[in-house]
N, C-alpha and C positions, 0 to 999 in steps of 0.2 A: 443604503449601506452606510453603515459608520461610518464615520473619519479615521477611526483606526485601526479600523477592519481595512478599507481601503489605501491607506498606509502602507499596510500588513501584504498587502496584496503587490502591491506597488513595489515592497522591498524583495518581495521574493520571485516576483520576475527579474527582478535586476540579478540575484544570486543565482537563478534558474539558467538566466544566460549567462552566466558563466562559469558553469558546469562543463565539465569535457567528459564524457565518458562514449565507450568503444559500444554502437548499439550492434547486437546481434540476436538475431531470432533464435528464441527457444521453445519446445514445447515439454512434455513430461519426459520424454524422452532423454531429452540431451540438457534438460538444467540436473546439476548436479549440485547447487544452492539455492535456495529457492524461500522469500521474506514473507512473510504473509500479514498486513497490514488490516486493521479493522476495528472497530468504535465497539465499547462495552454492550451498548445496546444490540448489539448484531451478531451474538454470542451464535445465534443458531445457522446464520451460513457458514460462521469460522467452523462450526462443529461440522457441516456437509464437506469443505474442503477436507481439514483433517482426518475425518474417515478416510475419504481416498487416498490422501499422502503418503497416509501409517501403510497405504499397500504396496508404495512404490519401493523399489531399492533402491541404494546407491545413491539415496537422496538426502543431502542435509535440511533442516527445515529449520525456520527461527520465526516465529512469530511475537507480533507486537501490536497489542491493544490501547484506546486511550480511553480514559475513566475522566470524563468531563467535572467530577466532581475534585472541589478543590483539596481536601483532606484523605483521596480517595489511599488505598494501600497501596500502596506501589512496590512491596518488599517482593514478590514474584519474581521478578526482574523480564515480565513478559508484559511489563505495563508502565505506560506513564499517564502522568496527570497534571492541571493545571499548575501545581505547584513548582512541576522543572519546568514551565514557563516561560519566557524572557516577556518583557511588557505586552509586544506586538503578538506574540502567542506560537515561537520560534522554538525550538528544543535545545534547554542554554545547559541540561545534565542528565542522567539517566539512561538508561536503556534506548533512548529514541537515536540518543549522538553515537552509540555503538552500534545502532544500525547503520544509522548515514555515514560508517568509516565500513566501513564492510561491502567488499565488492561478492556483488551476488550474481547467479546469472537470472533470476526470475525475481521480478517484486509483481506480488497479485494484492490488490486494494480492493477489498470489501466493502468498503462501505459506500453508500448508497445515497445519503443525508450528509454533504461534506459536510468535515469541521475544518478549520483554519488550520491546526498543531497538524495533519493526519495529512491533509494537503502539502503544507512544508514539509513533512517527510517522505510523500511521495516524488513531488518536483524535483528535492537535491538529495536523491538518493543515486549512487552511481552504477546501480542495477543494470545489465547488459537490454536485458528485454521488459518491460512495462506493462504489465495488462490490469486495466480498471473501466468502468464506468463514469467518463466524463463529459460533465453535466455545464451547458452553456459555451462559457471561456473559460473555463478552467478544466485542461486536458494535457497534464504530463505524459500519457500512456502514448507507448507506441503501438499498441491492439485494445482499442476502444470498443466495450463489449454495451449495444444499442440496445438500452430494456426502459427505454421511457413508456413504449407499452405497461408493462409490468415492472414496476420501480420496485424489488421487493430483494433484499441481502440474500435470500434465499436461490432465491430465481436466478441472483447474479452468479453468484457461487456452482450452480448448477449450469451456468450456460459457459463461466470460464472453463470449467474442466471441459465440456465438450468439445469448445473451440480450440485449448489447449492439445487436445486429446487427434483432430484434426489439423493443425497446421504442422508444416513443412513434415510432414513426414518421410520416410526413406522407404520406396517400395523395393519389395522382398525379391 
């Protein structure tokens, strides 16, 4: 690992614990905001999630992509790129810093291949509930979705709505 990847790493445990936010379980059910996090390249699970969201009601959605490339467009305002940057690879403008002020009750992290920018914005995002796919020591999520079997943005996408789709439900 680099030195400033490792750095990187280093600074954002530190701001990671010291984060406060109120954890509480949700599923489709009872999130009623709901962030959806995911890397340019993994366009096709964001699209399996989004199909199903568009069928939910009563549901806000905001989603945010990161385009690894430095000059990538960013005018969507559903996207950041290396450019809002800060050196260590933190979100110092753009759409990423009006996610991390935005209390949500669901943040779902697609991506599969972490990058550093997408990590710091899953860690200090002060999201009530957390679901992703975390890989080694790096695990923000409080519902850790296990596809080291099948490492595939698709596969993840399709196994979060399931397990979303399954926990804490309220029988009838």
């Amino acid at each position: 690992m680099k030195l400033r990847l490792k750095l990187a790493h280093w600074a954002l445990n530190r701001k990671a614990g010291k984060l406060t936010r109120k954890t509480e379980v949700h599923n489709f059910d009872t999130a009623k905001t709901v962030a959806v996090l995911w890397s340019f390249d993994e366009s096709d699970a964001f699209g399996i999630l989004q199909r199903y969201l568009q069928t939910r009601k009563n549901m806000s959605v905001t989603s945010l992509y990161f385009n690894s490339e430095k000059k990538a467009n960013t005018e969507d305002g559903k996207s950041f790129s290396k450019a809002q940057l800060s050196w260590l690879g933190f979100p110092k403008e753009g759409p990423a810093i009006g996610l991390l002020q935005q209390k949500t009750d669901l943040l779902i992290d697609l991506t599969v291949k972490k990058k550093f920018p997408l990590q710091a914005v899953a860690s200090l995002s002060g999201a009530a509930f957390k679901v992703g796919f975390g890989a080694d020591d790096y695990n923000p999520y409080d519902l850790n979705i296990d596809i080291q079997n099948k490492p595939e943005p698709t596969y993840l996408a399709e196994q979060i709505i399931n397990y979303l789709n399954q926990i804490n439900k309220k029988e009838a």
